[in-house]
C-alpha atoms as an extended CHARMM CRD file, in Angstrom:
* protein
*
       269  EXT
         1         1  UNK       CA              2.1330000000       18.6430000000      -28.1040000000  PROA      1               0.0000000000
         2         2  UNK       CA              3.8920000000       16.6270000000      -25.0420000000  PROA      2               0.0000000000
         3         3  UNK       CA              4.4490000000       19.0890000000      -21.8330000000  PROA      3               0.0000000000
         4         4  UNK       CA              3.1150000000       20.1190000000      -18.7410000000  PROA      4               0.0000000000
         5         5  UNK       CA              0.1570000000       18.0470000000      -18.0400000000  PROA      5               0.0000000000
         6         6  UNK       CA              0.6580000000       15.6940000000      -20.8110000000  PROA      6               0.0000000000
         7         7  UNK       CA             -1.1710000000       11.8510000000      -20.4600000000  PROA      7               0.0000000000
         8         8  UNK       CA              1.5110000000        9.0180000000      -20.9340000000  PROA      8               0.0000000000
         9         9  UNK       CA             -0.0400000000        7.5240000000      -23.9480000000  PROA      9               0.0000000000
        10        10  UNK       CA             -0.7390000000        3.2920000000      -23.4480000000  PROA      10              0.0000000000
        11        11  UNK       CA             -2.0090000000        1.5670000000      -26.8170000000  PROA      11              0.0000000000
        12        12  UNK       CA             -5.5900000000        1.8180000000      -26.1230000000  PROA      12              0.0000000000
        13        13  UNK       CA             -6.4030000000       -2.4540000000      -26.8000000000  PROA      13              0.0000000000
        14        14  UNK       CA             -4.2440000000       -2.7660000000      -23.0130000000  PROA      14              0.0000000000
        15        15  UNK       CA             -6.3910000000        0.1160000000      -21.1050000000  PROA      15              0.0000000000
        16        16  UNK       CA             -9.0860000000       -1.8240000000      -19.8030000000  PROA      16              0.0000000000
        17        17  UNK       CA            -12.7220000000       -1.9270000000      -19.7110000000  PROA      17              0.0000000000
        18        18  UNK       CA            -15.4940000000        0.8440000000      -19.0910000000  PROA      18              0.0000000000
        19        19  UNK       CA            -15.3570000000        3.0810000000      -15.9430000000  PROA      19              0.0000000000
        20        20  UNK       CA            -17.6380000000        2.4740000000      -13.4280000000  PROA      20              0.0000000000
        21        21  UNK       CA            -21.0690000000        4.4310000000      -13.9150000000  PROA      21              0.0000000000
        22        22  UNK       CA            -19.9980000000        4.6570000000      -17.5290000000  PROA      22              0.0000000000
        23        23  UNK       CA            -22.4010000000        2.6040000000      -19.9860000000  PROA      23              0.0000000000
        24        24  UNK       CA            -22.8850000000       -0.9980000000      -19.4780000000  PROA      24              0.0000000000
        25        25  UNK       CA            -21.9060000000       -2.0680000000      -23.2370000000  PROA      25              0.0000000000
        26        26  UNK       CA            -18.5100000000       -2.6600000000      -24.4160000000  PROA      26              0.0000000000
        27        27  UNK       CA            -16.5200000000        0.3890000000      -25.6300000000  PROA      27              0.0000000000
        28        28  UNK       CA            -15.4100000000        0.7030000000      -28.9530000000  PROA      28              0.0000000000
        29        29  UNK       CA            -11.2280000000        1.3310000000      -29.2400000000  PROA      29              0.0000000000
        30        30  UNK       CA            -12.2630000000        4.9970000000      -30.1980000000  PROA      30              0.0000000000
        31        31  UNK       CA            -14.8630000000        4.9200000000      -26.6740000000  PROA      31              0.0000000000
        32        32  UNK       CA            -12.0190000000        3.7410000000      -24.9190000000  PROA      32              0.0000000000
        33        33  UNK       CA             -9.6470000000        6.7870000000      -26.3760000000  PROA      33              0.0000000000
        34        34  UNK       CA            -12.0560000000        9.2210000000      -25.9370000000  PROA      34              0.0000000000
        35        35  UNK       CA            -13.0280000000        7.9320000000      -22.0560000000  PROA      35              0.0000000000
        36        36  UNK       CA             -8.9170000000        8.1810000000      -21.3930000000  PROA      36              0.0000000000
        37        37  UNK       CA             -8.3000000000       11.6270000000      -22.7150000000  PROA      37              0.0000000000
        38        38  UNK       CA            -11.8390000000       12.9760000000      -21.2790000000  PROA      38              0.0000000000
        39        39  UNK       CA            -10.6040000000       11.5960000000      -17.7960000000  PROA      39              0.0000000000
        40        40  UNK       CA             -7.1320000000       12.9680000000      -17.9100000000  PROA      40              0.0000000000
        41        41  UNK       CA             -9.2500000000       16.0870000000      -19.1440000000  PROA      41              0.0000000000
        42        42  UNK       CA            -11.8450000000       16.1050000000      -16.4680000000  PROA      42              0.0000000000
        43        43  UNK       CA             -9.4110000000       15.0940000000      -13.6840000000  PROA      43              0.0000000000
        44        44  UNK       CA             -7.4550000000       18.4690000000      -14.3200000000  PROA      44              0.0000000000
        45        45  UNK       CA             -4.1030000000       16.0510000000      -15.7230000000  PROA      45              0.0000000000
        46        46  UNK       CA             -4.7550000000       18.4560000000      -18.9670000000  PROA      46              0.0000000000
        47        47  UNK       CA             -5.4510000000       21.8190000000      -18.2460000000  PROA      47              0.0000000000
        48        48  UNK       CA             -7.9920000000       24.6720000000      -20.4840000000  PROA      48              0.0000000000
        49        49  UNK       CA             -5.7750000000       25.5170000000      -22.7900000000  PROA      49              0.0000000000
        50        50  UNK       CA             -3.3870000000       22.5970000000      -23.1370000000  PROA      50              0.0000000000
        51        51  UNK       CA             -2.9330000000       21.5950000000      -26.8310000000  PROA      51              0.0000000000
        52        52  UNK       CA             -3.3400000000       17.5830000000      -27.6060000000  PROA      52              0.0000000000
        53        53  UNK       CA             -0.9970000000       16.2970000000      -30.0550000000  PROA      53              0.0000000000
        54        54  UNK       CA             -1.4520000000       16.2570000000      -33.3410000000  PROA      54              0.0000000000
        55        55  UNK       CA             -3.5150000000       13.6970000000      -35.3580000000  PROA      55              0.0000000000
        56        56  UNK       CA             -0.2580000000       11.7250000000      -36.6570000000  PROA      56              0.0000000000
        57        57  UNK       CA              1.8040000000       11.7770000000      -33.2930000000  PROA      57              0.0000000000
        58        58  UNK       CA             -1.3110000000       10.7250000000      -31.5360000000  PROA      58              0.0000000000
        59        59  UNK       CA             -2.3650000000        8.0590000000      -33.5040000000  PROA      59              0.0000000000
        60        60  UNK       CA              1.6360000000        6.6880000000      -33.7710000000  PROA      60              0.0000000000
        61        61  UNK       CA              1.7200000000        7.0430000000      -29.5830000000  PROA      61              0.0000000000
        62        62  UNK       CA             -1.9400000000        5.6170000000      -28.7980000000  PROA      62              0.0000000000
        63        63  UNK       CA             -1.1260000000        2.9180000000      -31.5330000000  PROA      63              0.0000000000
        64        64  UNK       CA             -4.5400000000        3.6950000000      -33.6460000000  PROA      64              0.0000000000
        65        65  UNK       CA             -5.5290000000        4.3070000000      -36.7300000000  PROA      65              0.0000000000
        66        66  UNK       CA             -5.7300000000        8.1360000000      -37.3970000000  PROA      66              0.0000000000
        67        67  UNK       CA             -9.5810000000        7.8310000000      -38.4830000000  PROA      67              0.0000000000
        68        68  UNK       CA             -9.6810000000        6.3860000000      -35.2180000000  PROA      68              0.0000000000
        69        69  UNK       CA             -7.8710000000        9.0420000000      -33.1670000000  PROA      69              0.0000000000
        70        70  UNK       CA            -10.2200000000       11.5990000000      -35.4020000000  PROA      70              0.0000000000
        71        71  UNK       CA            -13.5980000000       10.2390000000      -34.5620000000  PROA      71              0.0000000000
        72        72  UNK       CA            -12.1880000000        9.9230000000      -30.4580000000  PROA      72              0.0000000000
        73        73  UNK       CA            -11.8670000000       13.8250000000      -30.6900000000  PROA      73              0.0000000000
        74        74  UNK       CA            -15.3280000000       14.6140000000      -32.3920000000  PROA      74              0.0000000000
        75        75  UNK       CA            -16.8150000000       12.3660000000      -29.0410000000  PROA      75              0.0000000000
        76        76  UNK       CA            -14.9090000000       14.4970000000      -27.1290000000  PROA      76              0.0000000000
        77        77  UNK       CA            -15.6590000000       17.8580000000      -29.1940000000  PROA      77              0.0000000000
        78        78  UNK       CA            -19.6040000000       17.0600000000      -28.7560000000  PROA      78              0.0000000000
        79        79  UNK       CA            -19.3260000000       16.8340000000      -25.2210000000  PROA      79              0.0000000000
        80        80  UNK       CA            -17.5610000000       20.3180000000      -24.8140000000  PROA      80              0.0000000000
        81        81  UNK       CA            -14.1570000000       18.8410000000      -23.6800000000  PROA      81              0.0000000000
        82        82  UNK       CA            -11.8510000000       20.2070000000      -26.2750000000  PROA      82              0.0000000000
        83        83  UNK       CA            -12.1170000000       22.0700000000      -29.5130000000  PROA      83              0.0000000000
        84        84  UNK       CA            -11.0750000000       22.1130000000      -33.0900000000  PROA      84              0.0000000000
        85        85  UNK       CA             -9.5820000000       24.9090000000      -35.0890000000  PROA      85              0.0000000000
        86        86  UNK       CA             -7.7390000000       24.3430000000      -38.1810000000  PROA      86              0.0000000000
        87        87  UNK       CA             -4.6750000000       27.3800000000      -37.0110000000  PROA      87              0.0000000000
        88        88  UNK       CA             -4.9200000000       26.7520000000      -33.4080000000  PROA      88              0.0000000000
        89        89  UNK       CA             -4.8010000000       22.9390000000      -33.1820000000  PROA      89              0.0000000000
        90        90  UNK       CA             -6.9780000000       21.1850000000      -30.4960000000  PROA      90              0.0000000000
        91        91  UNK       CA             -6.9960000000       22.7890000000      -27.4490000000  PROA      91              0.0000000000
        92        92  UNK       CA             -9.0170000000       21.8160000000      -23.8370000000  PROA      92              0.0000000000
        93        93  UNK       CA            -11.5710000000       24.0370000000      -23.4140000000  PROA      93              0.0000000000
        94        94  UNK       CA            -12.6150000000       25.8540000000      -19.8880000000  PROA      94              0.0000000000
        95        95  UNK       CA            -15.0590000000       23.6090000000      -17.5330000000  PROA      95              0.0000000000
        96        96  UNK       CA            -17.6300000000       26.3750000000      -18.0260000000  PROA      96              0.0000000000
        97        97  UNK       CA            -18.0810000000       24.7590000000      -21.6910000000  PROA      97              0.0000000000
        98        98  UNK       CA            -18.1230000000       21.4910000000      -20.7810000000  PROA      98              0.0000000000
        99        99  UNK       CA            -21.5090000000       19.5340000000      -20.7690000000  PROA      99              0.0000000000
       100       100  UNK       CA            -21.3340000000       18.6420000000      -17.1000000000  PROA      100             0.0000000000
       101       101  UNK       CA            -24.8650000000       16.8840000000      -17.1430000000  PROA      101             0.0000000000
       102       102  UNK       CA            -23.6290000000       14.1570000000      -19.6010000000  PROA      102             0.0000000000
       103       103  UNK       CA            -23.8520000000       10.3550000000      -18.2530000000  PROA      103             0.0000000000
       104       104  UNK       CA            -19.9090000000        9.9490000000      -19.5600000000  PROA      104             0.0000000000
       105       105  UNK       CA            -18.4270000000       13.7560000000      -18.2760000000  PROA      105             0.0000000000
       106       106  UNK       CA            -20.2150000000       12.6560000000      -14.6560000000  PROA      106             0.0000000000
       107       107  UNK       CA            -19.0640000000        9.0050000000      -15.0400000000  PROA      107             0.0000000000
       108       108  UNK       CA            -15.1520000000       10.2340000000      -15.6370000000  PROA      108             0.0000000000
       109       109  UNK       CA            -15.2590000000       13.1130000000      -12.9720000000  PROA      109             0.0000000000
       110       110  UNK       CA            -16.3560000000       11.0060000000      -10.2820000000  PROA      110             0.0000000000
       111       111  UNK       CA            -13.7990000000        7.7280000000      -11.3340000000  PROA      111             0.0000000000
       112       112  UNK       CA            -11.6170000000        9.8780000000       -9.4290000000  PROA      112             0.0000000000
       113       113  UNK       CA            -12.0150000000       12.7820000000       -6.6180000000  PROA      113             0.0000000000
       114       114  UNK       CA            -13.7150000000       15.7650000000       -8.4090000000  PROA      114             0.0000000000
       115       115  UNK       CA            -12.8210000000       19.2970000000       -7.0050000000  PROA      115             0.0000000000
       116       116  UNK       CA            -14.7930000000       20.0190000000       -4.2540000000  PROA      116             0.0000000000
       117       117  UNK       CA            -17.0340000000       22.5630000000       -6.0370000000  PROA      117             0.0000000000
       118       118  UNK       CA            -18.3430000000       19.9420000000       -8.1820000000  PROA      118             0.0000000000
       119       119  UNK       CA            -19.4170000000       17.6460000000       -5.8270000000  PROA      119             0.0000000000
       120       120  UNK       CA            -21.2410000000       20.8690000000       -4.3110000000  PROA      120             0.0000000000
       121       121  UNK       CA            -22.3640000000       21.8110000000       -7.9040000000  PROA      121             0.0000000000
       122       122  UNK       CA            -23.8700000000       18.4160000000       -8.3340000000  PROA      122             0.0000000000
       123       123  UNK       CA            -25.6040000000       18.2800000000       -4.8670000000  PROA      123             0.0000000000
       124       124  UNK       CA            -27.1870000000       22.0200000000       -5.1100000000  PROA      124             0.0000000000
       125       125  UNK       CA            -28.4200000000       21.2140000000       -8.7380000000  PROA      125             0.0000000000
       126       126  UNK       CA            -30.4870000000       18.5810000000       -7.4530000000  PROA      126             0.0000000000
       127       127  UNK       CA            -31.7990000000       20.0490000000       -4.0990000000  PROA      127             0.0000000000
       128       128  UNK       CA            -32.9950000000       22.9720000000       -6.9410000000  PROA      128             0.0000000000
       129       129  UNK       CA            -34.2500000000       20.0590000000       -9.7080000000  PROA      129             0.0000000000
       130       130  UNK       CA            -35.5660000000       17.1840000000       -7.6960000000  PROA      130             0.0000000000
       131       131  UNK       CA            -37.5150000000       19.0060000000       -4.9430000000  PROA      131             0.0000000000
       132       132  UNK       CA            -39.6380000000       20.8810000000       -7.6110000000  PROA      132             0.0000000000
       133       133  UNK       CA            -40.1480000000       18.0550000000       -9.9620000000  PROA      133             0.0000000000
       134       134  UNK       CA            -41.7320000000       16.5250000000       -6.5560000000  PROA      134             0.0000000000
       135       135  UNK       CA            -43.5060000000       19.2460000000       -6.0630000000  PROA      135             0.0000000000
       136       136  UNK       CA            -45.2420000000       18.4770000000       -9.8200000000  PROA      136             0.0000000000
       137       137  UNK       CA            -45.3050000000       15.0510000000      -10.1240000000  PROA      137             0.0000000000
       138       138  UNK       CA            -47.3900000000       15.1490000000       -6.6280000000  PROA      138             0.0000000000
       139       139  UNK       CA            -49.7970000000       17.6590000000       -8.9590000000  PROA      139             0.0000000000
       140       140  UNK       CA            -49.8070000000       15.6850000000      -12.3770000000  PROA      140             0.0000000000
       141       141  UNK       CA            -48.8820000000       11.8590000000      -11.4640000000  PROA      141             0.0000000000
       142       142  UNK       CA            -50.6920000000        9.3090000000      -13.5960000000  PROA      142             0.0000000000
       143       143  UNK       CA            -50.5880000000        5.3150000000      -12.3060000000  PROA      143             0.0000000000
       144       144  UNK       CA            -48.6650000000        4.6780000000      -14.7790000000  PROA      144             0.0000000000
       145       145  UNK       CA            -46.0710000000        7.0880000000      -13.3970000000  PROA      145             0.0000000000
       146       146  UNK       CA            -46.6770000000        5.7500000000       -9.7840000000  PROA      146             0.0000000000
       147       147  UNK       CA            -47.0640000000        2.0930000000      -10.7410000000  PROA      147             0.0000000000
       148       148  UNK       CA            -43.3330000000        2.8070000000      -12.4420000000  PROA      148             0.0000000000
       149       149  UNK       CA            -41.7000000000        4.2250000000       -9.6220000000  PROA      149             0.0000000000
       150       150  UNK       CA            -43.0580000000        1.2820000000       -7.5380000000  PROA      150             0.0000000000
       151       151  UNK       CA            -41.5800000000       -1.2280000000       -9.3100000000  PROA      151             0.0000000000
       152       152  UNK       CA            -38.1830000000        0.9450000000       -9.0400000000  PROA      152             0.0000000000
       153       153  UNK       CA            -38.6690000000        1.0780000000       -5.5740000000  PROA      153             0.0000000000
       154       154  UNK       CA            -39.3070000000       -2.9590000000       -4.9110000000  PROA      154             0.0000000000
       155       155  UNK       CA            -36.2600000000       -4.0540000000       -6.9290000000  PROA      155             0.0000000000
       156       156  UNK       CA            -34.0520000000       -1.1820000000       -5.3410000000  PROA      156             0.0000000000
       157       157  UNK       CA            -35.1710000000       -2.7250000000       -1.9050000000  PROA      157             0.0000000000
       158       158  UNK       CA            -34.5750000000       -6.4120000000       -3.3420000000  PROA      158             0.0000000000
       159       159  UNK       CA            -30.8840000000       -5.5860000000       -4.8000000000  PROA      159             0.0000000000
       160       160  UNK       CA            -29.7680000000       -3.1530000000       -2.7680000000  PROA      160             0.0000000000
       161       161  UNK       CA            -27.6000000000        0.2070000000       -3.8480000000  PROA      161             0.0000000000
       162       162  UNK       CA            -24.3920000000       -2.3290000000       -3.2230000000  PROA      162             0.0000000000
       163       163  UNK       CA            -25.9660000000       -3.9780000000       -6.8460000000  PROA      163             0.0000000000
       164       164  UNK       CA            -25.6860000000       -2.9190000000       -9.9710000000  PROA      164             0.0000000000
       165       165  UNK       CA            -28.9900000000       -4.0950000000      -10.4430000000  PROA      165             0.0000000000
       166       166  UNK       CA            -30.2360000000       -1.6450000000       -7.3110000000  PROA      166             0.0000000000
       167       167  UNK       CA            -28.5030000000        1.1040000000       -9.1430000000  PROA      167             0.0000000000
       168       168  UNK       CA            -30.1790000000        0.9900000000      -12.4480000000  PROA      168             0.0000000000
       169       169  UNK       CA            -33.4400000000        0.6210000000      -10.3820000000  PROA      169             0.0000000000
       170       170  UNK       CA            -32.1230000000        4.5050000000       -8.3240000000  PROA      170             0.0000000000
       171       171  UNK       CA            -32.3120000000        5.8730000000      -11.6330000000  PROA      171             0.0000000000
       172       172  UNK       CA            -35.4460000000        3.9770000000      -12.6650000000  PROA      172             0.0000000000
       173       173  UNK       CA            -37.1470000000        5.4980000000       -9.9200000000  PROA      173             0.0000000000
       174       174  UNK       CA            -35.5790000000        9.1040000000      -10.2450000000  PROA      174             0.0000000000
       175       175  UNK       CA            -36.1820000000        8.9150000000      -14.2390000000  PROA      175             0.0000000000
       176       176  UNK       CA            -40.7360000000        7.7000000000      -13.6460000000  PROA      176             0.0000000000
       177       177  UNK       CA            -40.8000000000       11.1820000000      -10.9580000000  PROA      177             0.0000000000
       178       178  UNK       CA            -38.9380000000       13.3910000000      -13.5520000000  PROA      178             0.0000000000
       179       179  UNK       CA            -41.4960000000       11.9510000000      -15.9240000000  PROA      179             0.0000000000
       180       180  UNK       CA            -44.3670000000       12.4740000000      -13.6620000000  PROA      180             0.0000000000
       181       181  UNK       CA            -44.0260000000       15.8910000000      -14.4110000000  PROA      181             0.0000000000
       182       182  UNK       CA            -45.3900000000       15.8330000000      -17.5410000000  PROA      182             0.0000000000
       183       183  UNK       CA            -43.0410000000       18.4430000000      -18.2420000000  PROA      183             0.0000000000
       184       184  UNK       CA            -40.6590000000       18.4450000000      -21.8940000000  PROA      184             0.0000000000
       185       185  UNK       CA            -37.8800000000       20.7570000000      -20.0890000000  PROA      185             0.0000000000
       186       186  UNK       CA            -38.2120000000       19.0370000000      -16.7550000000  PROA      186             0.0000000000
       187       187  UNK       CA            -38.1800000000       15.2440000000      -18.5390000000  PROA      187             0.0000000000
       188       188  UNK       CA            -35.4890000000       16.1050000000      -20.9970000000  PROA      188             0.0000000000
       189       189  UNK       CA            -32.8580000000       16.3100000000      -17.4330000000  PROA      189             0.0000000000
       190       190  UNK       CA            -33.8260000000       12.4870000000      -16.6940000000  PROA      190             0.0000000000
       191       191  UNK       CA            -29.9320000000       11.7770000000      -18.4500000000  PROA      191             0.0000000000
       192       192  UNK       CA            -28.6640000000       14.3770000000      -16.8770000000  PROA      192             0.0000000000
       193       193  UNK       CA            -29.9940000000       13.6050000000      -12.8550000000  PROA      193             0.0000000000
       194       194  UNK       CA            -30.3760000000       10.0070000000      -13.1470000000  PROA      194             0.0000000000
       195       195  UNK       CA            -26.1420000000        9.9520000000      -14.0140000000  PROA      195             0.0000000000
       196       196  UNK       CA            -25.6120000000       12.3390000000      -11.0940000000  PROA      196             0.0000000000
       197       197  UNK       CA            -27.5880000000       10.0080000000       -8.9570000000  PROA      197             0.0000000000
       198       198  UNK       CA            -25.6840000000        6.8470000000       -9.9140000000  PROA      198             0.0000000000
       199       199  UNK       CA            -22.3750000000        8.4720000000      -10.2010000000  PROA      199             0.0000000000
       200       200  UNK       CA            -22.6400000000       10.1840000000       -6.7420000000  PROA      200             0.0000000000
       201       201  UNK       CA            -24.0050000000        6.5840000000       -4.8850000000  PROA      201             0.0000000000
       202       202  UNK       CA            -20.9870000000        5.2650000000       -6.9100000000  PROA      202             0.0000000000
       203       203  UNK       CA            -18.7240000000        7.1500000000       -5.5580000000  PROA      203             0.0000000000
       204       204  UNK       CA            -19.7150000000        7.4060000000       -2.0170000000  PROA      204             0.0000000000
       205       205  UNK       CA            -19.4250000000        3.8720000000       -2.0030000000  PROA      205             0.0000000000
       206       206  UNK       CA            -15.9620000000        3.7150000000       -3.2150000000  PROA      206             0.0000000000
       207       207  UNK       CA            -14.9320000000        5.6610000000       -0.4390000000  PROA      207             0.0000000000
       208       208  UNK       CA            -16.4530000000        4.2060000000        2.7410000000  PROA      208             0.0000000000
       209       209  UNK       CA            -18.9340000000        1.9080000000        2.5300000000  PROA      209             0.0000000000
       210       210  UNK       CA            -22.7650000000        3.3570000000        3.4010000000  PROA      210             0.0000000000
       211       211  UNK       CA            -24.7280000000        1.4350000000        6.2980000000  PROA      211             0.0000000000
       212       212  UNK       CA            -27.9280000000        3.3460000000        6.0250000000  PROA      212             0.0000000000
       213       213  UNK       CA            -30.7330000000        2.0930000000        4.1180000000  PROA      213             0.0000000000
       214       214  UNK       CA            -31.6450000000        5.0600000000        1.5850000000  PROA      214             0.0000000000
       215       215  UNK       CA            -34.7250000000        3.1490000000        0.5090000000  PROA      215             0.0000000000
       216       216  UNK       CA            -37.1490000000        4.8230000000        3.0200000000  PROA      216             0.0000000000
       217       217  UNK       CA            -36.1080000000        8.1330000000        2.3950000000  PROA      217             0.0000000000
       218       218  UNK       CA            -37.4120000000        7.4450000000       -1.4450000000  PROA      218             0.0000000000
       219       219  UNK       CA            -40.3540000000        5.9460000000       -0.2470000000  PROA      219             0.0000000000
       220       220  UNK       CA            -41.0730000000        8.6340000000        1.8030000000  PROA      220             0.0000000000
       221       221  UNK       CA            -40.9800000000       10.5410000000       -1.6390000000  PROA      221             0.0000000000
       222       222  UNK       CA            -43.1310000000        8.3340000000       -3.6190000000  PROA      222             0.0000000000
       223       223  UNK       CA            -46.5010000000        8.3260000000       -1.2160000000  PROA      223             0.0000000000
       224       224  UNK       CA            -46.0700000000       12.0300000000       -0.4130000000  PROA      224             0.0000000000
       225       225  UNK       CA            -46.3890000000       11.8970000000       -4.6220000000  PROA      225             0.0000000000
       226       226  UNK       CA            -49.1530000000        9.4650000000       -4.6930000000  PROA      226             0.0000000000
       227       227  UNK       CA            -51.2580000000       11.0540000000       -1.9550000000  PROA      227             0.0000000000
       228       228  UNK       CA            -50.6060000000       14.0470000000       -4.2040000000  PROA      228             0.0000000000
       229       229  UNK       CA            -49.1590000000       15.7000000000       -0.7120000000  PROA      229             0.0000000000
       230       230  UNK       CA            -47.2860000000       18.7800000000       -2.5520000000  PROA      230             0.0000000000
       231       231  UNK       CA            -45.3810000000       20.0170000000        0.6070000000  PROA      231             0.0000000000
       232       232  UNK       CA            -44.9920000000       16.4920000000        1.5370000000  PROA      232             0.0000000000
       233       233  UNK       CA            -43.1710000000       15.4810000000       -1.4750000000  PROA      233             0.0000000000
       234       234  UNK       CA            -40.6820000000       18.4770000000       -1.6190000000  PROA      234             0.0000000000
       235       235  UNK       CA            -39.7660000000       18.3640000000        2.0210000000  PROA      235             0.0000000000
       236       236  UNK       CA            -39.3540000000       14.2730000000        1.6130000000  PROA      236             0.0000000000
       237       237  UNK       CA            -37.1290000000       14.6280000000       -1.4480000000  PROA      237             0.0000000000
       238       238  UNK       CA            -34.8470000000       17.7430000000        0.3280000000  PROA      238             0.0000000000
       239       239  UNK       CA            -34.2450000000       15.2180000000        3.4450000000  PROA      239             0.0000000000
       240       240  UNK       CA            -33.9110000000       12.6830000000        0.7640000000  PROA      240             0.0000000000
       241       241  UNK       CA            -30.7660000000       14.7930000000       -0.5080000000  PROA      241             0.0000000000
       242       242  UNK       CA            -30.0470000000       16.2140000000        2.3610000000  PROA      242             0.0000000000
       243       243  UNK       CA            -29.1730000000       12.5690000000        4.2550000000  PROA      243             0.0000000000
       244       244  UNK       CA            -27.7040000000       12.0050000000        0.7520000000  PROA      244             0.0000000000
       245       245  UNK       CA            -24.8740000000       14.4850000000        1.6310000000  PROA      245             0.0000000000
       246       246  UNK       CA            -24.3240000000       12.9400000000        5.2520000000  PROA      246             0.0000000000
       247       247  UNK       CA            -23.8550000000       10.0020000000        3.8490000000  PROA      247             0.0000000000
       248       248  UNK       CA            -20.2730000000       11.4960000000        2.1860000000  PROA      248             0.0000000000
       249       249  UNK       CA            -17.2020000000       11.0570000000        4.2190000000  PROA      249             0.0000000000
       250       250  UNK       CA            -16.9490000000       14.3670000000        5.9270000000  PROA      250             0.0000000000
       251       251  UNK       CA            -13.6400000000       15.4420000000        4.0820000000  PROA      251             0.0000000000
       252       252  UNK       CA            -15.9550000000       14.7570000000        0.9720000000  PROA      252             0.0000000000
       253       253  UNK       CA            -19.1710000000       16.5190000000        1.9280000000  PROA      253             0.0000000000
       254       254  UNK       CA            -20.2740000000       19.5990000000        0.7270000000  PROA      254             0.0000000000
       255       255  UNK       CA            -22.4960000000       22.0160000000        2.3010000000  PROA      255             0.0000000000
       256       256  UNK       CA            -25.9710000000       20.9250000000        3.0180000000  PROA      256             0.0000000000
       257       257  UNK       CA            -28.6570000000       22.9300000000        1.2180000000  PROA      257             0.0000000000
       258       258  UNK       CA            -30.3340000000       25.3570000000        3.9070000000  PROA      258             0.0000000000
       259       259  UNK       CA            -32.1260000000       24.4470000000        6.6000000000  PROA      259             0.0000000000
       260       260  UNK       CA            -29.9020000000       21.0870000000        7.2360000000  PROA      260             0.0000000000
       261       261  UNK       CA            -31.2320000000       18.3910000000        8.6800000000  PROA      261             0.0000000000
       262       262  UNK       CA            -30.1620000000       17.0370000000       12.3700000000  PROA      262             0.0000000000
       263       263  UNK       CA            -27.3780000000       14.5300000000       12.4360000000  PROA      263             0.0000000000
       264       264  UNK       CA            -27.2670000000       11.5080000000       15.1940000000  PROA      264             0.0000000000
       265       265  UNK       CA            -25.8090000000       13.8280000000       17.6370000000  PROA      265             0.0000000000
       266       266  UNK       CA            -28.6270000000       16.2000000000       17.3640000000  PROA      266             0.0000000000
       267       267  UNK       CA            -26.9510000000       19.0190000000       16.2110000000  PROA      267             0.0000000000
       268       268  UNK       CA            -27.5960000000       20.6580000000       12.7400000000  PROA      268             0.0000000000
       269       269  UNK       CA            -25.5100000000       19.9040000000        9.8380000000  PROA      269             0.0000000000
């Protein structure tokens, strides 16, 4: 159904690779639909409510199969985007159903400018997560756990954040403390943070580009954790966050978690 906040439909084989942040591997033409309509989706192009075509106009406009165009929604369906009902037709649903924590929902939100209260939303979910799986993984570490996060750590400060190869170590690094915590509930958000990690550097960096070295700041975190230093490790992984968010362009950064660090200047943030 074509109308307000209706995507101009490009045959999907001309649209390009993954988005940045997305997986590494080659999409699929039905990965590549679904990515397009979940970005016009989570960029607020199609609104809660909006109705997508149906499955013949779609397919004839997107030039794909309709199996194609079908197996694009159910991606899309599973991740809490839109949602099927024989009467009703497929509809977008409201963000408060949508699986924010998913690698690919981050990945599309942030290939553009999200609304402001999801870069806050992001931010405040991990100065609540990260500071307390700290606070455990100083408690319940193993070497293996440690010996992990050091190698994260030594090929983050080899690559860099400006490499992909410094990224993937972020969330190698972010993924061994989650573990550390030898907690199910707490281990089963390493998708979740490690994709808000790598989307957020992401797009900082697309912005402006970031002269401080964050590498410090992490090991800061990691011998608070191996001198099992409790208080250590929570209060280095809140300033770890915390200079996270100054490093945001200022029309970009959300509100520091309380008790804000000091900027340059000396005066609080």
């Amino acid at each position: 159904m074509n109308g307000p906040g209706a995507i101009l439909a490009m045959p999907v084989e001309r649209r390009g690779a993954a988005v940045s942040g997305g997986s590494a591997r080659p999409l699929r033409v039905n990965g590549i639909l679904a990515r397009d309509i979940g970005m016009a989706i989570v960029s607020g192009k199609l609104r809660p409510g909006h109705v997508l075509d149906r499955e013949v106009e779609a397919s004839l406009q997107w030039k794909v199969s309709r199996n194609t165009y079908r197996e694009a929604l159910r991606m899309l369906v599973a991740k809490g985007l839109i949602t099927c009902r024989t009467r009703t037709g497929t509809r977008v649903t409201e963000t408060s159903e949508w699986h924010l924590l998913d690698p690919d929902v981050l990945s599309w939100m942030f290939s553009g400018i999200p609304r402001p209260e999801l870069i806050h939303g992001v931010f405040e979910l991990r100065s609540v997560v990260e500071p307390a799986a700290a606070e455990m993984a100083a408690l319940r570490r193993r070497q293996q756990h440690l010996a992990a996060m050091r190698r994260a750590l030594e090929e983050m400060g080899r690559h860099t954040l400006e490499e992909p190869e410094g990224r993937e170590a972020d969330k190698a690094f972010h993924a061994a403390l989650l573990s550390a915590t030898c907690n199910p509930f707490m281990v089963s958000l390493t998708n979740g943070v490690t994709a808000a990690v790598d989307a957020l550097t992401q797009f900082k960096q697309r912005l402006a580009k970031i002269t401080r070295d964050p590498v410090p700041d992490h090991w800061r975190v990691f011998d608070a954790i191996a001198a099992k230093d409790v208080a250590g490790a929570r209060s280095a992984m809140l300033k770890l966050i915390r200079l996270a968010i100054l490093d945001m362009p200022k029309d970009q950064r959300p509100k520091p978690p309380p008790g804000g660090i000091q900027t340059s200047s000396g005066s609080p943030t």
